[in-house]
NUTOR-456696 format. One record per residue: x, y, z of N, C-alpha, C, O, CB in turn. Coordinates in steps of 0.1 Angstrom, whole numbers, plus 5000, padded with zeros to 4 digits. Atoms other than C-alpha are relative to their C-alpha. Glycine has a CB too. Layout:
[[X; Y; Z]; [X; Y; Z]; [X; Y; Z]; [X; Y; Z]; [X; Y; Z]];
...
//
This chain:
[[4987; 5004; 4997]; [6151; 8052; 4366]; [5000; 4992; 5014]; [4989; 4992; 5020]; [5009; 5011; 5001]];
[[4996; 5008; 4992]; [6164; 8032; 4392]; [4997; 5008; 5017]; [4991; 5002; 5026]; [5014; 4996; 4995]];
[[5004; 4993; 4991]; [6160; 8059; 4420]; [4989; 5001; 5005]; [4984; 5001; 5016]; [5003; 5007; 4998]];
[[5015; 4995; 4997]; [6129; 8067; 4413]; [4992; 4984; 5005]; [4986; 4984; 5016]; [4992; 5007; 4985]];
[[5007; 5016; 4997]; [6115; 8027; 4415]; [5004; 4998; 5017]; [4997; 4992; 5025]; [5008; 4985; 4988]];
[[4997; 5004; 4984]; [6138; 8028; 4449]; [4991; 5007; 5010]; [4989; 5002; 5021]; [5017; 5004; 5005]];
[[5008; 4989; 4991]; [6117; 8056; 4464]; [4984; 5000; 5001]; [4977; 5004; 5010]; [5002; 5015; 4994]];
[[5009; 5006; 5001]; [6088; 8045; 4452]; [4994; 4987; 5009]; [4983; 4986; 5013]; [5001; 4999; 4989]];
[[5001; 5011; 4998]; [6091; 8011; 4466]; [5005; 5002; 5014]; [5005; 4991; 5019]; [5008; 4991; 4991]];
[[4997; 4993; 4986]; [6102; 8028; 4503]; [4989; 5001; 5002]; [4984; 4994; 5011]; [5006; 5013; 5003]];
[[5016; 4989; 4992]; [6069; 8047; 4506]; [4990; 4988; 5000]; [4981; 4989; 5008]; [4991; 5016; 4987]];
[[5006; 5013; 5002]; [6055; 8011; 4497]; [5002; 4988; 5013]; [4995; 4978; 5016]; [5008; 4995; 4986]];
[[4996; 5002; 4986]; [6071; 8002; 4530]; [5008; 4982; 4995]; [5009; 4972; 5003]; [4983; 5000; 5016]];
[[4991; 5007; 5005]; [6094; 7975; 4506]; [5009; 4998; 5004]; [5018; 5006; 5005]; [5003; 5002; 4991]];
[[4982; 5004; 4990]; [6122; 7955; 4526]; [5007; 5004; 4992]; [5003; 5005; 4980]; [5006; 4983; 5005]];
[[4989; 4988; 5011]; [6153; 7976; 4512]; [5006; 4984; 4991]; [5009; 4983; 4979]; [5020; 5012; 5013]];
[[4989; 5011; 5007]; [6170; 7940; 4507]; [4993; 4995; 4986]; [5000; 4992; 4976]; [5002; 4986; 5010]];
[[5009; 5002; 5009]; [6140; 7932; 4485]; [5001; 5009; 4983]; [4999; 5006; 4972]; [4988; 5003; 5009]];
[[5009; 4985; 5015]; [6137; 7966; 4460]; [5020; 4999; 4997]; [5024; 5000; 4986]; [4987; 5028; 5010]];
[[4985; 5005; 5011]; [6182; 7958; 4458]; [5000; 4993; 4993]; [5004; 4996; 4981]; [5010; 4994; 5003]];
[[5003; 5011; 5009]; [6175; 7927; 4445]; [4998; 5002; 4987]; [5005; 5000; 4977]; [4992; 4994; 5003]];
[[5008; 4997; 5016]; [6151; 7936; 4418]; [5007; 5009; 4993]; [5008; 5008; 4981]; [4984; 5007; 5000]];
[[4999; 4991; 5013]; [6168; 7967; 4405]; [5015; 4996; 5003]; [5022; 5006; 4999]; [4994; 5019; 5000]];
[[4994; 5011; 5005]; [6200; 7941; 4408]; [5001; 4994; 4987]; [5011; 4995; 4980]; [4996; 4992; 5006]];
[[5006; 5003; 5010]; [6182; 7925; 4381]; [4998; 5004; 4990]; [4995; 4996; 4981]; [4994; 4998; 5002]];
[[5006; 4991; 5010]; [6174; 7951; 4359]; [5017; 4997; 4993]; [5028; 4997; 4998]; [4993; 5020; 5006]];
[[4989; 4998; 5008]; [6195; 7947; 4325]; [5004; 5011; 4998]; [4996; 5020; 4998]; [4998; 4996; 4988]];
[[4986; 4993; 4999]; [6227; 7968; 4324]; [4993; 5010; 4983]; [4986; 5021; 4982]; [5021; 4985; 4999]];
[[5001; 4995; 5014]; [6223; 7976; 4285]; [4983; 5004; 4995]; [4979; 5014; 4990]; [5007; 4986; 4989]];
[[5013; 4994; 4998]; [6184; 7975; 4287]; [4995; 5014; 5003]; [4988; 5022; 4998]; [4995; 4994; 5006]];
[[4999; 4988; 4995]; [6189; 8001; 4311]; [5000; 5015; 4991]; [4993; 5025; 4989]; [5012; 4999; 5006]];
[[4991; 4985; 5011]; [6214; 8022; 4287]; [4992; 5002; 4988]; [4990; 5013; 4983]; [5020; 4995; 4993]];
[[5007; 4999; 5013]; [6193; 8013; 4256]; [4986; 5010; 5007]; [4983; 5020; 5000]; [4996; 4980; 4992]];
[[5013; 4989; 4997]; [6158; 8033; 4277]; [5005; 5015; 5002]; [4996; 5024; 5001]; [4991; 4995; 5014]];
[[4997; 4993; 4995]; [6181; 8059; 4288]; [5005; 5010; 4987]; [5006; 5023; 4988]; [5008; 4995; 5009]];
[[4996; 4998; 5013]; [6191; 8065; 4251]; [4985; 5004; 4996]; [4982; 5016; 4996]; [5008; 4988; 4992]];
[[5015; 5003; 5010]; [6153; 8058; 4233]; [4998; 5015; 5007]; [4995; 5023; 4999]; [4984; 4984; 5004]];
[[5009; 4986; 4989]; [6142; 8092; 4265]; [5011; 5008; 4992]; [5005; 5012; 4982]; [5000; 5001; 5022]];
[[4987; 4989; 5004]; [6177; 8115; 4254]; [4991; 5003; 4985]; [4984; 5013; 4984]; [5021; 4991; 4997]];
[[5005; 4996; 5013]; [6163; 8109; 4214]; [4981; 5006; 5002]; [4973; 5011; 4994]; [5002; 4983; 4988]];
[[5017; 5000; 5003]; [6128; 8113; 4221]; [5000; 5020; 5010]; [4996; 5030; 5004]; [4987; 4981; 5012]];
[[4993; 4987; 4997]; [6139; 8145; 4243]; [5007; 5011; 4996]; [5007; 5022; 5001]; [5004; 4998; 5005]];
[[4994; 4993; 5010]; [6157; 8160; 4221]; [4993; 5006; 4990]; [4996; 5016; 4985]; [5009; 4992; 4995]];
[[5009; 4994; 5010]; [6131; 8166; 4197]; [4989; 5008; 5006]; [4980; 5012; 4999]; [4994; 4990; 4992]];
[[5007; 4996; 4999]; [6113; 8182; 4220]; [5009; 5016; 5003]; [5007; 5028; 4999]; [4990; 4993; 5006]];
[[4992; 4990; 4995]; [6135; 8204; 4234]; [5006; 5014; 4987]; [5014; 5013; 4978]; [5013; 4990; 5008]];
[[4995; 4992; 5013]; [6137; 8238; 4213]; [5014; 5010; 4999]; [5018; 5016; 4989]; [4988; 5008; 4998]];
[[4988; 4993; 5001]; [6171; 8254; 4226]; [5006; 4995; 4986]; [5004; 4984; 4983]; [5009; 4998; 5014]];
[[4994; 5001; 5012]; [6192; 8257; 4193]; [5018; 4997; 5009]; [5028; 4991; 5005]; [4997; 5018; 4989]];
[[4981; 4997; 4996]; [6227; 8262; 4218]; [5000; 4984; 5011]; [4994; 4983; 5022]; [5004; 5023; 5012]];
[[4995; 5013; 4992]; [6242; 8223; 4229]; [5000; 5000; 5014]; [4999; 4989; 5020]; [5013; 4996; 4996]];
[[4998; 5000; 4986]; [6246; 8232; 4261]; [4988; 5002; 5009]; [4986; 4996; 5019]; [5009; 5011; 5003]];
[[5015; 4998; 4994]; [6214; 8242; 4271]; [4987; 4986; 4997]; [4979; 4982; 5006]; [4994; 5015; 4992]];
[[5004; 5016; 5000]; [6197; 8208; 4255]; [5008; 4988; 5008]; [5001; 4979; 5014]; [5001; 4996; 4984]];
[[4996; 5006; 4989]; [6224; 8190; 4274]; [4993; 5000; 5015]; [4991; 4991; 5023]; [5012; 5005; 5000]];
[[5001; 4997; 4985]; [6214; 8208; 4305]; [4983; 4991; 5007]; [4980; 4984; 5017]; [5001; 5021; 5001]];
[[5013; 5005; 4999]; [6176; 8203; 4297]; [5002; 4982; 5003]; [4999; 4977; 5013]; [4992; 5004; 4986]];
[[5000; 5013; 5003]; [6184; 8165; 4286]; [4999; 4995; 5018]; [4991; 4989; 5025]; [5015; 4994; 4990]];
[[4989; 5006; 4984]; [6204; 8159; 4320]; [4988; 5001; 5010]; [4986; 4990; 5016]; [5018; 5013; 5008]];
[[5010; 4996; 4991]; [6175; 8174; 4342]; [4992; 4991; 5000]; [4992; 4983; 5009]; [4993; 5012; 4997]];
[[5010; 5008; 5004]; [6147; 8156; 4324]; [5002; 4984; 5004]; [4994; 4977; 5009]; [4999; 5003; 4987]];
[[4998; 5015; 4994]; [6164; 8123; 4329]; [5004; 4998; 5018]; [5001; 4988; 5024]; [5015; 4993; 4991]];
[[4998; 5003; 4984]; [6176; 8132; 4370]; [4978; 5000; 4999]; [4972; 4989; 4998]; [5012; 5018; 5012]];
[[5014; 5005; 4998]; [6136; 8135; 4371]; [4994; 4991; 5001]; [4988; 4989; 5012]; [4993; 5003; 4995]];
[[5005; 5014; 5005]; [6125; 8104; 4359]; [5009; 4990; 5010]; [5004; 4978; 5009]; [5003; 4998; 4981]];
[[4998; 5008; 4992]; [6149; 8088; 4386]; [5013; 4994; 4997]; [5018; 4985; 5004]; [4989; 4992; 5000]];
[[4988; 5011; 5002]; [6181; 8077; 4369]; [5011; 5010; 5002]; [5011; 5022; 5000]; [5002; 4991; 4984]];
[[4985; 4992; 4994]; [6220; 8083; 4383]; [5000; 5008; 4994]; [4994; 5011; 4984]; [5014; 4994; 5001]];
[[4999; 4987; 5010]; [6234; 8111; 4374]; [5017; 4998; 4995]; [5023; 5002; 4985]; [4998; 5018; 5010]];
[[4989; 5006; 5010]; [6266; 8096; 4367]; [4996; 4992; 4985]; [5000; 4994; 4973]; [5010; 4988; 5009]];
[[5002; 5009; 5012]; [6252; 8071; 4343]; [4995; 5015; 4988]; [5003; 5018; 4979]; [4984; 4984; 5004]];
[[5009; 4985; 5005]; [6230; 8106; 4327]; [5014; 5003; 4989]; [5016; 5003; 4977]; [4996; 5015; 5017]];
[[4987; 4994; 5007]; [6268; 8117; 4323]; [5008; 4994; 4987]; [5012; 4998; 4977]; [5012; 5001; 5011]];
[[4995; 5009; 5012]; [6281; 8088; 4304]; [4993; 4998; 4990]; [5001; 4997; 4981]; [5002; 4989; 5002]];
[[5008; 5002; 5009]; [6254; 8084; 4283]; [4999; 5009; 4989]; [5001; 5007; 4977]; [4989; 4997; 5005]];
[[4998; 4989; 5005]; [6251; 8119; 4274]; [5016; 5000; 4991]; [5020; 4996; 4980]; [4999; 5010; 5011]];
[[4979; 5002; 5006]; [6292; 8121; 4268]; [4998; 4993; 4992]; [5003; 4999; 4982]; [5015; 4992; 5010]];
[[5000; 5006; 5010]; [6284; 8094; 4244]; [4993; 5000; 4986]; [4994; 4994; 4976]; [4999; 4992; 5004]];
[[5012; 4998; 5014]; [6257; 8107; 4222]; [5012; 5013; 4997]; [5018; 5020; 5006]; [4977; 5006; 5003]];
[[4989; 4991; 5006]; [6282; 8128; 4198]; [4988; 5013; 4998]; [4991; 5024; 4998]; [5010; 4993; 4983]];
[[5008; 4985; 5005]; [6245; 8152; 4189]; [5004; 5007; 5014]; [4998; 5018; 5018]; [4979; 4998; 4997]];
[[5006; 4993; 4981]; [6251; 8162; 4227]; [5011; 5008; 4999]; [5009; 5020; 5002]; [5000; 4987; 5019]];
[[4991; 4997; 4995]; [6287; 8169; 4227]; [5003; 5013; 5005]; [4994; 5019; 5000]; [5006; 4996; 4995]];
[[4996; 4986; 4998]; [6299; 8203; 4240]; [5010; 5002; 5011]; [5010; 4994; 5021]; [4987; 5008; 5003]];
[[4988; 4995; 4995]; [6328; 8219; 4255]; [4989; 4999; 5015]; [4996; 4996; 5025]; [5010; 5016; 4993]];
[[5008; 4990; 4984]; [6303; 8229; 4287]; [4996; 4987; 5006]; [4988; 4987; 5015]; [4982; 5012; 4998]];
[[5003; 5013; 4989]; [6302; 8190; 4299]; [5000; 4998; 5015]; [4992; 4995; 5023]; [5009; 4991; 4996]];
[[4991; 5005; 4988]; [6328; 8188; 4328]; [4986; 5011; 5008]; [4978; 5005; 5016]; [5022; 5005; 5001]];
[[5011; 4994; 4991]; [6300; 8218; 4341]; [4983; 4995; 5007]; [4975; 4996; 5017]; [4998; 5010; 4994]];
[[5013; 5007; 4996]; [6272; 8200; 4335]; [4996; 4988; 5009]; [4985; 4988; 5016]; [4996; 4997; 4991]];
[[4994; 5006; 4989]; [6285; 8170; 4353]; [4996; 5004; 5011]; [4986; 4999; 5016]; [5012; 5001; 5000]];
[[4999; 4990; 4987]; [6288; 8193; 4382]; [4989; 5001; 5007]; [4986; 4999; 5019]; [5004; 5013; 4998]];
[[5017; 4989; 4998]; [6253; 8209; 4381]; [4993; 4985; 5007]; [4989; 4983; 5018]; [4988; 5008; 4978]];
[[5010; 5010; 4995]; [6237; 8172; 4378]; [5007; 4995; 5013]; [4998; 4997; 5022]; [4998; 4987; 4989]];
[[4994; 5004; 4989]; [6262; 8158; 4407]; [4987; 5009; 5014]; [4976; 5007; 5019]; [5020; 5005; 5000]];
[[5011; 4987; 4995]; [6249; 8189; 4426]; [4984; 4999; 5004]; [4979; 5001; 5015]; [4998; 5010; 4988]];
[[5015; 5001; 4997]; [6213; 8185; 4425]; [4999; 4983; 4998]; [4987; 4979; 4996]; [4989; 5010; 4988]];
[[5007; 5014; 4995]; [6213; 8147; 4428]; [5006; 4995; 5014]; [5003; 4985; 5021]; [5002; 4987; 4988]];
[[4998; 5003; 4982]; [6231; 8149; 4463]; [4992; 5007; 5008]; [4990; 5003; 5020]; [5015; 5004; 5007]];
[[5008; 4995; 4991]; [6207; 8177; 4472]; [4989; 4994; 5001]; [4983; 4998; 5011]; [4998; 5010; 4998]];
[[5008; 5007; 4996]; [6181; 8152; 4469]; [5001; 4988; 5005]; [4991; 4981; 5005]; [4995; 5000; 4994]];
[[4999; 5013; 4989]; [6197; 8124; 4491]; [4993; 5002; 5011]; [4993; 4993; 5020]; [5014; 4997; 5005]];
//
């Protein structure tokens, strides 16, 4: 994700104006279409039976790998296999642990 390439590209000692630019550039829907292909491909691995807990996993697995945690939210919210009353929390949780790592 996008985070992760920014942090990466820091430690790289990458002018900031430079590593905006490029992930500027990065297709919008490309984006959403990799963020989707990782959710399905995650999903099968993931053996919780109860939605909320594959949500929780999903959401984790993708803050790792570097991408917002808003977008995480929308994306998720949009896959109907995901849905579950326990969203608005989960939301929360990812918000939560992607400001504690600002």
């Amino acid at each position: 994700g996008k985070n992760k390439i920014r942090a990466e590209l820091r430690i790289k000692k990458i002018p900031e104006d430079l590593i905006s630019n490029a992930l500027n550039g990065i297709d919008k829907e490309e984006y959403k279409k990799t963020i989707q292909h990782l959710i399905k491909k995650k999903e099968k691995e993931v053996r919780s039976q109860k939605p909320k807990d594959k949500t929780r996993k999903i959401g984790m697995f993708l803050l790792s790998r570097g991408f917002e945690s808003e977008l995480i939210w929308k994306v998720l919210k949009g896959d109907s296999s995901l849905r579950s009353e326990c969203q608005p929390a989960i939301y929360y949780l990812l918000f939560l642990i992607s400001a504690s790592n600002l």
